[in-house]
C-alpha positions in Angstrom: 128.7 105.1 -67.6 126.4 107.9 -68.8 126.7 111.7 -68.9 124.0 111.5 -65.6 126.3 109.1 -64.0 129.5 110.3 -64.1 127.9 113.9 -62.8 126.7 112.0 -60.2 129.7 110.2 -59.1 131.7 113.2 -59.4 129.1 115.4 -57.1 129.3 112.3 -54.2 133.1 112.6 -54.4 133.0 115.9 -53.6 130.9 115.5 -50.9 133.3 112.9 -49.6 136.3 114.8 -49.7 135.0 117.7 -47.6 133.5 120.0 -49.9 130.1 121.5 -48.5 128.5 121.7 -52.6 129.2 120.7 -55.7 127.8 122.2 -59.3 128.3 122.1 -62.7 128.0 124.3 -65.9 129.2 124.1 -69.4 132.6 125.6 -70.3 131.8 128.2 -72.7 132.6 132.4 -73.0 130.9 134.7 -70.3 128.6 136.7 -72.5 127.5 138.9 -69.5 130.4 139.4 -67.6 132.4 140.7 -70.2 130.9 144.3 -70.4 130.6 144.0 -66.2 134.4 143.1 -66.2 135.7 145.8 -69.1 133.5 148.4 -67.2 134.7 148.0 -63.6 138.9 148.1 -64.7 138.1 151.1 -66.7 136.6 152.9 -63.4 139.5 151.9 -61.8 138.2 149.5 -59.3 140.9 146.8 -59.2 143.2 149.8 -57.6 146.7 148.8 -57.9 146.3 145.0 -58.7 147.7 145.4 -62.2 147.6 141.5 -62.3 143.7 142.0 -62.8 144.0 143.6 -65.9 146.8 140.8 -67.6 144.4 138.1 -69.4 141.4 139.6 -69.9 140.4 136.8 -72.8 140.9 133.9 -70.0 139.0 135.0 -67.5 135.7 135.2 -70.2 136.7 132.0 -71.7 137.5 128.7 -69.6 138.5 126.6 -73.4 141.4 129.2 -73.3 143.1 127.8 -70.1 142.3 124.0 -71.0 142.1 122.5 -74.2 138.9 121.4 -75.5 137.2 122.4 -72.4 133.9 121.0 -71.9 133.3 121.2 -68.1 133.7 124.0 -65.1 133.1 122.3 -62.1 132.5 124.6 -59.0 132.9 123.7 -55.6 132.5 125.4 -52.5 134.4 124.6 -49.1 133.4 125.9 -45.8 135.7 127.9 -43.5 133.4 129.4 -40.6 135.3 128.9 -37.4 134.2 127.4 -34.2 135.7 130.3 -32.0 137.1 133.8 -32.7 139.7 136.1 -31.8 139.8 138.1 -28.6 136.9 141.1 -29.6 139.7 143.4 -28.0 142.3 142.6 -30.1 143.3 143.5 -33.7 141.4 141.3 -36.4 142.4 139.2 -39.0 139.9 137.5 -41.4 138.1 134.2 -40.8 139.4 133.0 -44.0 143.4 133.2 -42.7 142.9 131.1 -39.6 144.3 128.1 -40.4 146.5 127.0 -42.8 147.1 128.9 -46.4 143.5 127.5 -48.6 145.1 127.2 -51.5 147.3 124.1 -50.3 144.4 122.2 -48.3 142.0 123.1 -51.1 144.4 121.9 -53.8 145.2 118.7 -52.4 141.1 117.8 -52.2 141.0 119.2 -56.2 143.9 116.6 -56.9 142.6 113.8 -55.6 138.9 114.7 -57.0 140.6 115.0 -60.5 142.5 111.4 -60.0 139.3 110.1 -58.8 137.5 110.8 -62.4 140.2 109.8 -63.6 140.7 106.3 -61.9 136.6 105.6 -62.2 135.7 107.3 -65.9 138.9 107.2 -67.9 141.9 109.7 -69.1 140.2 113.5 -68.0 142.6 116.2 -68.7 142.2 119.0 -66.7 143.4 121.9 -64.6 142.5 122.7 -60.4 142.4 126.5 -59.8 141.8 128.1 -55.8 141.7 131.6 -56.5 144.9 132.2 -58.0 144.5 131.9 -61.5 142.3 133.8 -64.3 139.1 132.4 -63.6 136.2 134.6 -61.8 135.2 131.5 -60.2 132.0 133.9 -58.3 130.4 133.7 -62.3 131.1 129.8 -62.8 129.4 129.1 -59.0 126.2 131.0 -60.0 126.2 129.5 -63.6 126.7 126.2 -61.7 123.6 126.7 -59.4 125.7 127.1 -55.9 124.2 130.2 -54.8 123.8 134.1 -56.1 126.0 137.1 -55.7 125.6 139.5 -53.0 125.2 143.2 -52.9 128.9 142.8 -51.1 130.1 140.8 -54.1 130.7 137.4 -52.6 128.4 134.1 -53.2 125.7 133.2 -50.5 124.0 130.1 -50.3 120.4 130.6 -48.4 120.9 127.6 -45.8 124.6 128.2 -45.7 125.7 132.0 -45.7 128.9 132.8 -47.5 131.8 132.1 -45.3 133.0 129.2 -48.2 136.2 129.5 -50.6 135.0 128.8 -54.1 137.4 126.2 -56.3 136.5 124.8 -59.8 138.3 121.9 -61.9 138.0 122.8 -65.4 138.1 119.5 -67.3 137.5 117.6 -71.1 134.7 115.2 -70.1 131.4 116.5 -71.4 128.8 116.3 -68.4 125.3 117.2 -66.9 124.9 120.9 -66.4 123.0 122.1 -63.1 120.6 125.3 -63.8 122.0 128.8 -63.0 120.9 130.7 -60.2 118.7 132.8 -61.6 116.9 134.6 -58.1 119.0 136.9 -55.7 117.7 136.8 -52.1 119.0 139.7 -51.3 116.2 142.2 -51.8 116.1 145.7 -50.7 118.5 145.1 -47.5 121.7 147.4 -48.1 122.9 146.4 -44.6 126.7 145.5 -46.1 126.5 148.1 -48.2 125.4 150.8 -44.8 128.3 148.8 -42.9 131.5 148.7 -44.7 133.4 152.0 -42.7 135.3 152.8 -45.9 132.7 153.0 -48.2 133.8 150.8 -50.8 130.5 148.9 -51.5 128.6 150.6 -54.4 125.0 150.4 -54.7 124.8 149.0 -57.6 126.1 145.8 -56.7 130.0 147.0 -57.5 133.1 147.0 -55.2 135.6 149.6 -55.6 138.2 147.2 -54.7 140.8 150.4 -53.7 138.6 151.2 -51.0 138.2 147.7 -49.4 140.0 146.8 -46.7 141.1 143.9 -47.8 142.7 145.3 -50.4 144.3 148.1 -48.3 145.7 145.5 -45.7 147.4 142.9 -48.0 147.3 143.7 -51.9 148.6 147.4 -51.8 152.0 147.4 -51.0 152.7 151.3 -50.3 151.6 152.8 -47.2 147.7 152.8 -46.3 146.2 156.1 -47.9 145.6 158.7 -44.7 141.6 159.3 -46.0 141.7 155.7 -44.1 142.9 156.9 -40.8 140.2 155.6 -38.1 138.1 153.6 -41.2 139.6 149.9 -40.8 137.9 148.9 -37.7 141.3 147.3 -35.9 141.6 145.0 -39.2 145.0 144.2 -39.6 144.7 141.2 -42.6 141.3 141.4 -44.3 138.2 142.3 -43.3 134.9 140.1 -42.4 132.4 143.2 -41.6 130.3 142.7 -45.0 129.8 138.9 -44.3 129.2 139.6 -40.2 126.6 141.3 -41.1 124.6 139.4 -43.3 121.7 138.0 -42.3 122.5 135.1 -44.8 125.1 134.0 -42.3 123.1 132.8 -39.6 122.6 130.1 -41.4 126.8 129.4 -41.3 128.2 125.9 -39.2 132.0 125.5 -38.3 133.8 124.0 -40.4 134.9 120.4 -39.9 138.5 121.2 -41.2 141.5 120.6 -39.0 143.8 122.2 -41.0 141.8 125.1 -40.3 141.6 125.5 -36.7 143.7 128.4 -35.3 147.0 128.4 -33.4 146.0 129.7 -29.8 147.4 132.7 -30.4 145.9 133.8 -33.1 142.7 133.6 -30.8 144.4 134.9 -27.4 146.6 137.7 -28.5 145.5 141.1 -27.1 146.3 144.3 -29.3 149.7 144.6 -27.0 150.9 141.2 -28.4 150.1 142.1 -30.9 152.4 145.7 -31.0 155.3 143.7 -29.8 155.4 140.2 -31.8 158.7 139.6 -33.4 158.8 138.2 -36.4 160.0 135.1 -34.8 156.5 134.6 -33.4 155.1 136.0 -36.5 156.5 132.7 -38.4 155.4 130.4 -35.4 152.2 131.7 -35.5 151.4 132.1 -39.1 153.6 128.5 -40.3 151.6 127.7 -43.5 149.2 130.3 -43.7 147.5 132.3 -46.1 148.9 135.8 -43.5 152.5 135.0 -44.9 151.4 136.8 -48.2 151.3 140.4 -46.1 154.9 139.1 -44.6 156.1 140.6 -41.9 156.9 144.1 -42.6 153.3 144.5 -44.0 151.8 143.0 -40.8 153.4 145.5 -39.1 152.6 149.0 -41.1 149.0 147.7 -40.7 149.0 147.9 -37.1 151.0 150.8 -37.1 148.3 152.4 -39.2 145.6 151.3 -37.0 147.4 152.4 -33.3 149.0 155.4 -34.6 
């Protein structure tokens, strides 16, 4: 099989697996996010996520997590639901649903990288889902899945940007896609006008200590008073910069199962909230990405946000 083919056949198991697209770029060092990344920890952005600042050297260089590197592959994986929480209620993000995207994205990863495997040969290579030293946003763009918003995230024109980001860094030499060279998002600033705490920057920057997804699961001391009546009833994330974007008229539900909701997530009003126990709190939230906040941290957010 050729270079073409084998790109080929790795883009149409993606597709069969679920993934909504698939792209890839040549692992090599990220010339032009280096200064970008040095520049934002030195303001002071990444707030109290120390783990940010550990392996600075493998999050510019892909060779440096797998040997002899010679692929990122970049996949994207929709997550828009079909129906939302009570408008009434306190919010949690899209995202956090369903189960924990990190399994259910892992799994698919796996079986993608057995698949090379089983049709091309021996491929060494590593899956990462956002938890690993990889600023997978740089590798989609390079890849030609979509540009980077004023808010930060990836947005595909026909798709929005309610998709998780994934990449399979592998040894197999392949066809490259072209980067994304155009952002579509032109003089509309209407993320940057709605996030309530302010933590967009106008030059395309987030001051991650001011967004309130950091303040509602990352930081683990008590949410900063300056936030008092800033968080919008978000008690685990925060969606507002994506529900606003015109991109995301464009977004489809996801055809995910192990994404769909638990009824209460959708039903409960801010009351059931108030009062869940943290029996319910491990009913409800079995296997999913809301575990990270536990219970305790569930809890001071709503606190925060009634009080």
């Amino acid at each position: 099989m050729s270079i073409s083919k084998h790109s080929q056949f790795i883009k149409k198991e993606a597709k069969r697996l679920g993934f909504l697209d698939c792209g890839i770029a040549k692992a090599e060092f990220l010339e032009e996010e280096a200064p970008r990344l040095e520049e934002w920890l030195k303001n002071g952005f990444q707030g109290k996520m120390q783990y940010l600042e550990n392996h600075f050297d493998k999050r510019l260089d892909p060779r440096l997590l797998v040997d002899d590197a010679k692929s990122v592959i970049s996949l994207s994986f929709n997550y828009y639901p079909k129906e939302e929480q009570n408008p009434d209620s306190y919010k949690i993000s899209k995202y956090a649903y369903g189960e924990d995207y990190h399994h259910v994205i892992k799994t698919k990863l796996r079986e993608l990288l057995q698949s090379i495997n089983d049709e091309i040969g021996e491929v060494s290579g590593r899956c990462f889902v956002d938890s690993a030293p990889v600023l997978e946003r740089a590798w989609a763009e390079k890849a030609g899945l979509g540009f980077i918003g004023k808010h930060s995230l990836l947005i595909q024109k026909q798709k929005g940007s309610y998709f998780f980001l994934a990449e399979l860094i592998i040894d197999l030499e392949l066809e490259y896609d072209h980067p994304t060279t155009t952002n579509h998002c032109g003089t509309c600033t209407k993320c940057i006008d709605a996030c309530p705490t302010e933590a967009i920057l106008p030059n395309n920057t987030i001051d991650g200590s001011k967004c309130i997804s950091y303040l509602t699961i990352e930081l683990k001391d008590n949410i900063p008073n300056q936030f008092k009546d800033k968080m919008d009833d978000w008690m685990f994330g925060c969606d507002i910069c994506q529900d606003v974007c015109p991109w995301n008229r464009f977004s489809k539900p996801h055809q995910e199962p192990l994404f769909h909701p638990k009824e209460e997530l959708i039903n409960f009003s801010k009351k059931d909230w108030e009062e869940i126990t943290e029996e319910t709190f491990k009913k409800v939230f079995k296997k999913s990405a809301v575990k990270r906040t536990k219970f305790a941290g569930l809890q001071r957010n709503i606190r925060f946000l009634k009080n």
